[in-house]
C-alpha positions as CSV (number, residue, x, y, z in Angstrom):
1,X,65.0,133.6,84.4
2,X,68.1,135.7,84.5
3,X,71.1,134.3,86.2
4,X,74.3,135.6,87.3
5,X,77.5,133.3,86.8
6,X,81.1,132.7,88.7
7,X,83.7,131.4,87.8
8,X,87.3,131.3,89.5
9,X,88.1,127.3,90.0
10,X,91.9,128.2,88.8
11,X,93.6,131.3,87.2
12,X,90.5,133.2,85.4
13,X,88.2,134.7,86.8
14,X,84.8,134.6,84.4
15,X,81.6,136.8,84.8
16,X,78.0,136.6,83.1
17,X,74.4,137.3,82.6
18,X,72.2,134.4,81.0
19,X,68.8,134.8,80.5
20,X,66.8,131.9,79.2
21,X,64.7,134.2,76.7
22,X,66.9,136.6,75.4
23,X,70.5,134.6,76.0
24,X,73.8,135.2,77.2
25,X,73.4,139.4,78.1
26,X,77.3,140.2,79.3
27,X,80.2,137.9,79.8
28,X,83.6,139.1,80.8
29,X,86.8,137.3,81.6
30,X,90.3,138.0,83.6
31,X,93.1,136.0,83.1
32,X,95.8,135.7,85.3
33,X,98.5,134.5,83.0
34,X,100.8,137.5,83.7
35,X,100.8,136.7,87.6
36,X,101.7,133.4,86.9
37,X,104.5,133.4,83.9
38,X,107.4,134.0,85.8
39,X,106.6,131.1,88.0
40,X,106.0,128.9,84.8
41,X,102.5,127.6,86.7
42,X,99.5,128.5,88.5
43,X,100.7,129.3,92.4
44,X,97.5,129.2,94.2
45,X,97.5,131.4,96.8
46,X,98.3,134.4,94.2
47,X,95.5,132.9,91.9
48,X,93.4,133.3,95.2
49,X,94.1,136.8,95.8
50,X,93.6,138.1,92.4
51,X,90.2,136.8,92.7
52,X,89.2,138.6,95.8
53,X,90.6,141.7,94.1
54,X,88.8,141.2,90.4
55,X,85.2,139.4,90.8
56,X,83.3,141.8,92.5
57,X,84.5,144.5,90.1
58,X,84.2,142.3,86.8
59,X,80.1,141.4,88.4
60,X,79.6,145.1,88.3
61,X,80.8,145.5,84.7
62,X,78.9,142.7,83.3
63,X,75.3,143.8,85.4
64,X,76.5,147.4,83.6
65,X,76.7,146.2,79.8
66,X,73.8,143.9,80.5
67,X,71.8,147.0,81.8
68,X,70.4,144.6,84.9
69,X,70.2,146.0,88.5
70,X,70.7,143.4,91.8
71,X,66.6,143.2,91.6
72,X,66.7,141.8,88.0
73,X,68.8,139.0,88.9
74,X,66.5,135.7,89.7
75,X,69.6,133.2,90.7
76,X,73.0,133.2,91.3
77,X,75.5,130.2,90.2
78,X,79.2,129.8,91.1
79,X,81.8,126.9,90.6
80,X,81.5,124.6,93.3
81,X,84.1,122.2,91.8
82,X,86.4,120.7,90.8
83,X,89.6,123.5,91.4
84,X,92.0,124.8,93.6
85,X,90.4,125.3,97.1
86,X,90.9,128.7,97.6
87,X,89.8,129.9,94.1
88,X,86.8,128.3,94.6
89,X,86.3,129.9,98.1
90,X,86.5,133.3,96.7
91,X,83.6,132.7,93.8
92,X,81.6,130.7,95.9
93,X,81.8,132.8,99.0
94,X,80.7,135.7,97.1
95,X,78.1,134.4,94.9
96,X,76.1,132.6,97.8
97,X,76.5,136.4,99.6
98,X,74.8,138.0,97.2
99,X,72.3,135.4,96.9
100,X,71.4,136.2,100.8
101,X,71.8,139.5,100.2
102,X,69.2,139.3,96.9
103,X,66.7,137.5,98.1
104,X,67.6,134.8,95.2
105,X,68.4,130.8,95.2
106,X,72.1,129.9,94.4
107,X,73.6,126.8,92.7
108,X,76.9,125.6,93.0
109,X,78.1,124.2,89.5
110,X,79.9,121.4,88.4
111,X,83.2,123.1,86.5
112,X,83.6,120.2,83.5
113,X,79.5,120.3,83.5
114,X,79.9,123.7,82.4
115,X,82.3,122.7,79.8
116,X,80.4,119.8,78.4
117,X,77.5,122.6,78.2
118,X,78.8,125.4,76.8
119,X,78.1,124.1,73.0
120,X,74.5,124.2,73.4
121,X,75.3,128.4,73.6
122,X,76.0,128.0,69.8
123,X,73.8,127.1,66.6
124,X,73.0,124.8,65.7
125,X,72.5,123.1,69.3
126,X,73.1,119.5,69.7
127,X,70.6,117.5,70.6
128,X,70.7,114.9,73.3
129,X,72.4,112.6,73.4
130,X,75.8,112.7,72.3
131,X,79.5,111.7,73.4
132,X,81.6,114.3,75.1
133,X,85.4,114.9,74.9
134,X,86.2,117.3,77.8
135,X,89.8,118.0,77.5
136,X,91.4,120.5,79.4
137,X,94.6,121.1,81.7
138,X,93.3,119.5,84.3
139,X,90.7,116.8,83.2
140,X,91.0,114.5,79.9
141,X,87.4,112.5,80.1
142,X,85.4,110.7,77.6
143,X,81.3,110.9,78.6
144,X,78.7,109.2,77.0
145,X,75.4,112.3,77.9
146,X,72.1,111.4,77.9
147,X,70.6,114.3,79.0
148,X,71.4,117.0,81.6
149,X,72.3,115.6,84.7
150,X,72.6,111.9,82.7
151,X,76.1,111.3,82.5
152,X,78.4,108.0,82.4
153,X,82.0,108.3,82.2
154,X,83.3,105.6,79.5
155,X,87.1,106.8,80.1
156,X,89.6,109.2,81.1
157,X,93.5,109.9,81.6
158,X,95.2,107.6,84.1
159,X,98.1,110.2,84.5
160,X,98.6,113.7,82.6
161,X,95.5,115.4,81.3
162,X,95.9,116.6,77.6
163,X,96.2,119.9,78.2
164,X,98.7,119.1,81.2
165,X,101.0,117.3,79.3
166,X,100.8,120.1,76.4
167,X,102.2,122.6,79.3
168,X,104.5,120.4,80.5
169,X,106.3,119.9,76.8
170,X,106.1,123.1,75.9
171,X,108.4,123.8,79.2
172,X,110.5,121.1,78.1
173,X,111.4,122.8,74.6
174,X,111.5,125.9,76.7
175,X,108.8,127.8,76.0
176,X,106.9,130.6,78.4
177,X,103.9,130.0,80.3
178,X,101.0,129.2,79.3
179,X,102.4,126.6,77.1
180,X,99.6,124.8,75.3
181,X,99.4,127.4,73.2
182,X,102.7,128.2,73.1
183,X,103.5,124.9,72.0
184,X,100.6,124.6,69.1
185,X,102.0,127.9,67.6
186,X,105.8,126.1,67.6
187,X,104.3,123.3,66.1
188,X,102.8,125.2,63.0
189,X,106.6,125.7,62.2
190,X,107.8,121.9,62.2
191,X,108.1,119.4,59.6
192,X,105.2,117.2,59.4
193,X,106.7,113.5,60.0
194,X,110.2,114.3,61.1
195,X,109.7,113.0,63.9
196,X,106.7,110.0,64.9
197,X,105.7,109.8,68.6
198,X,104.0,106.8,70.1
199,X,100.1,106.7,69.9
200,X,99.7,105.6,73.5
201,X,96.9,102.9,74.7
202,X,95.6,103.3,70.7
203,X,96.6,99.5,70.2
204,X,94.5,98.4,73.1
205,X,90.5,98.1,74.1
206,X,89.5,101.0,75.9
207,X,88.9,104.2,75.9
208,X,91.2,105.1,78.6
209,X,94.1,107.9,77.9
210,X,97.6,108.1,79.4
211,X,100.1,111.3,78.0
212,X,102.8,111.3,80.8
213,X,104.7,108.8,78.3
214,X,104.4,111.5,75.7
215,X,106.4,114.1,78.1
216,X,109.3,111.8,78.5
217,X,109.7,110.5,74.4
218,X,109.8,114.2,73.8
219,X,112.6,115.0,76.4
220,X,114.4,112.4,75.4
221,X,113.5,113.3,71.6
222,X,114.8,116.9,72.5
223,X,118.1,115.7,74.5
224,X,119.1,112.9,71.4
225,X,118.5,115.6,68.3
226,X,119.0,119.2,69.6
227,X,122.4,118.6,70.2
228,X,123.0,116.9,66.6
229,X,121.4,119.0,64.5
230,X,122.1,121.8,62.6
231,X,118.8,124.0,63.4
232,X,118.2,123.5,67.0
233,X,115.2,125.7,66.8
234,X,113.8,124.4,63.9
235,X,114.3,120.8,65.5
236,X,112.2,121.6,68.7
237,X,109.5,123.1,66.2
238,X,110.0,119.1,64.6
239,X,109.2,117.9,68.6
240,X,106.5,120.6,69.1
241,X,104.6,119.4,65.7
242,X,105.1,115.2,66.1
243,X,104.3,115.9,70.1
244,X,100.7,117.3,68.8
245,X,99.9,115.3,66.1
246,X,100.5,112.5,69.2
247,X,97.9,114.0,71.1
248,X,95.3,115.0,68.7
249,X,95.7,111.4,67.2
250,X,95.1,109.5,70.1
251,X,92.2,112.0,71.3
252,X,90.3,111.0,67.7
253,X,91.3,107.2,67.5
254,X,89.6,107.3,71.2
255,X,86.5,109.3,70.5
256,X,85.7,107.2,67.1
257,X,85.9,104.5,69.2
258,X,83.8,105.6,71.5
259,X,80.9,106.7,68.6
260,X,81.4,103.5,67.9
261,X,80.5,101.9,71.4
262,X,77.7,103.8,72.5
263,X,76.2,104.4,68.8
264,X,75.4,108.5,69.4
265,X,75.7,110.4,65.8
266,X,76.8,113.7,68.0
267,X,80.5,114.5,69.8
268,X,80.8,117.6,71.9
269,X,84.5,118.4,72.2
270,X,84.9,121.3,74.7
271,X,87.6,122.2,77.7
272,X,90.6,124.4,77.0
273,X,92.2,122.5,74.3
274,X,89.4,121.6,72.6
275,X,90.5,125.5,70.8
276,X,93.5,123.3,69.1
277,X,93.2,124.2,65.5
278,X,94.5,120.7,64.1
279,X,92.1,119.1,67.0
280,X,89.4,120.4,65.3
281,X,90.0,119.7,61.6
282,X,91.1,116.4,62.4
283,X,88.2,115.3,64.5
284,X,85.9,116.7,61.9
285,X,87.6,114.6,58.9
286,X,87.3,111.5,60.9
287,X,83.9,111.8,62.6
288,X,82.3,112.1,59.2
289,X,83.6,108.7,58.2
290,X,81.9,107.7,61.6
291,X,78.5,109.3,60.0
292,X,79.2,111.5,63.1
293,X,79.1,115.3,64.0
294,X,81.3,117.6,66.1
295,X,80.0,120.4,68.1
296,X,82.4,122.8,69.7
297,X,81.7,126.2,71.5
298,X,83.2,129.3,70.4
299,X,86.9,130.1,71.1
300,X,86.2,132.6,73.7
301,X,84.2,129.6,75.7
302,X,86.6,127.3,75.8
303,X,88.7,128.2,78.1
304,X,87.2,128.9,81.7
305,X,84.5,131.6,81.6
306,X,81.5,132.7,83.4
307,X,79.4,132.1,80.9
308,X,79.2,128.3,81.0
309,X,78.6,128.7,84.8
310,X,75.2,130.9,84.2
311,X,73.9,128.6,81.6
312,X,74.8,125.6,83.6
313,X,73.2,127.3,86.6
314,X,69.9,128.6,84.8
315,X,69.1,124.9,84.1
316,X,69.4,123.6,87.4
317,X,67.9,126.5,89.0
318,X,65.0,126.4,86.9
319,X,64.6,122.9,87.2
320,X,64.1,124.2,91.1
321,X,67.0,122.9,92.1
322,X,68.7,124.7,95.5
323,X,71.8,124.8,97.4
324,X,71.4,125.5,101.3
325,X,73.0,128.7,102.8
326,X,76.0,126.1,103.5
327,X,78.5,125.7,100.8
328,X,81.6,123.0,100.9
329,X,83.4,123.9,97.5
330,X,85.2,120.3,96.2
331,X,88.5,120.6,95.1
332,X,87.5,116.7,93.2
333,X,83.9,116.0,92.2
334,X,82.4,113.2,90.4
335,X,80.6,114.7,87.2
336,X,78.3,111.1,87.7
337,X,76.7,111.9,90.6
338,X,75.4,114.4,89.5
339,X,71.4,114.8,90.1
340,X,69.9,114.8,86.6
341,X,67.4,117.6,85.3
């Protein structure tokens, strides 16, 4: 089964071909970031517009490299949800057009499903079941997975995502847009233990995350020390490397606990900051003293892409799941009610 996947739930829009003998065929991806920097965030109604001017163009190139034609296609899958509205409109307007238009069924995809999925693209696959960590601008979520469809939420951010309170500092310490990376790249510059931000909700049960703390230690950080010290610059590289080592701290004190709870061997860490170089060799190091492993997918698919949305798609659809000629995308969505496969 060959399957065509949308995404545009924010400011990329992502494009692919997955076919469940031969893999992913194409995959292309647009990012908006150049719309939005002077604006220093995502302004929805441009993200919108770009949409309707890039997806139809980026499905042509992908069908191109894959060397498919409209009659090769067997389903179609979009992002239903979560998002911005009117992203979502676009992608799933389109994609449940040409579905009509095909003769093929069309799925509307859970967004963070797609995330917690796009590690089975890479080898060695995970098996089932395992803990996901789906961390990303908008969504900081701890899941214990069972299987396809089989999800329980064991805990998530109360305020600021991860990657939302990443953007946020990295505005504080005035630095451009997008700033999660912005702010890991300052951080590779700062003296390790300068500076020692709070661990927050680490000293309690749980495995629910708060970070909008984090934002205001760092302002007031930046307001107290900038002013006194020699190397301003070189002081908000100090804020930019204790503010991550915060994060990426309290994101592996939570997900060993969670190993811990649920007893699964596996950890899928996936979403946009999931790319975080110290994330990664940090939850590595202390996963393995959890006899534990860590699955990630490949840079490229952890930010929003098509690609998660055609493999996400290709198992519901052939599983003979449907969605009516109706759509209703949902800018919030419940990844537990979602039907299993």
């Amino acid at each position: 089964m060959r399957v065509l996947g949308i995404e545009t739930s924010c400011d990329e829009t992502g494009v692919a071909v997955y076919d469940g003998g031969r893999g992913m065929l194409a995959h292309a991806v647009y990012s908006q970031i150049e719309i939005h920097a002077c604006y220093g965030g995502v302004v929805p109604e441009l993200a919108s517009r770009d949409h309707v001017r890039k997806t139809l163009p980026m499905i042509r190139q992908v069908m191109a490299e894959a060397g498919l034609s409209a009659r090769d296609l067997e389903g179609v899958a979009y992002t239903a949800g979560p998002g911005l509205v009117g992203a979502l409109l676009v992608g799933a307007a389109l994609g449940r057009s040409l579905a009509w238009a095909w003769g093929v069924p069309a799925i509307g995809v859970h967004h963070m499903e797609g995330h917690l999925l796009a590690p089975l693209l890479e080898e060695p696959v995970p098996d089932f079941p395992f803990v996901a960590l789906l961390v990303s601008g908008g969504h900081t979520q701890l899941v214990a997975v069972a299987g396809i469809g089989r999800y329980q939420l064991l805990g998530e951010s109360l305020d600021d995502a991860a990657g939302e309170a990443f953007d946020k500092t990295a505005k504080l310490l005035g630095l451009p847009y997008p700033g999660g990376p912005a702010l890991a790249a300052l951080a590779e510059r700062g003296e390790p233990g300068r500076y020692r931000f709070p661990r927050p909700m680490t000293d309690r049960p749980g495995l629910d995350f708060s970070f909008s703390g984090l934002k205001t230690f760092a302002l007031n950080t930046l307001h107290e020390e900038v002013a006194v010290r020699t190397d301003p610059d070189q002081a908000r590289a100090d804020i930019a490397r204790a503010f991550e080592e915060a994060v990426v701290e309290t994101l592996i004190v939570k997900c060993r606990r969670a190993v811990r709870q649920v007893g699964y061997p596996r950890l899928v860490l996936a979403g946009g900051v999931s790319a975080n170089r110290r994330l990664r060799a940090g939850m590595d190091e202390a996963l393995a003293k959890e006899g534990a492993r860590v699955f990630y997918p490949r840079p490229a698919f952890c930010t929003d892409n098509g690609a998660m949305i055609a493999f996400a798609g290709w198992h519901r659809l052939r599983a003979g799941q449907r969605d009516s000629l109706s759509f209703a995308p949902r800018a919030r969505w419940d990844l537990a009610s979602l039907p299993a496969v």
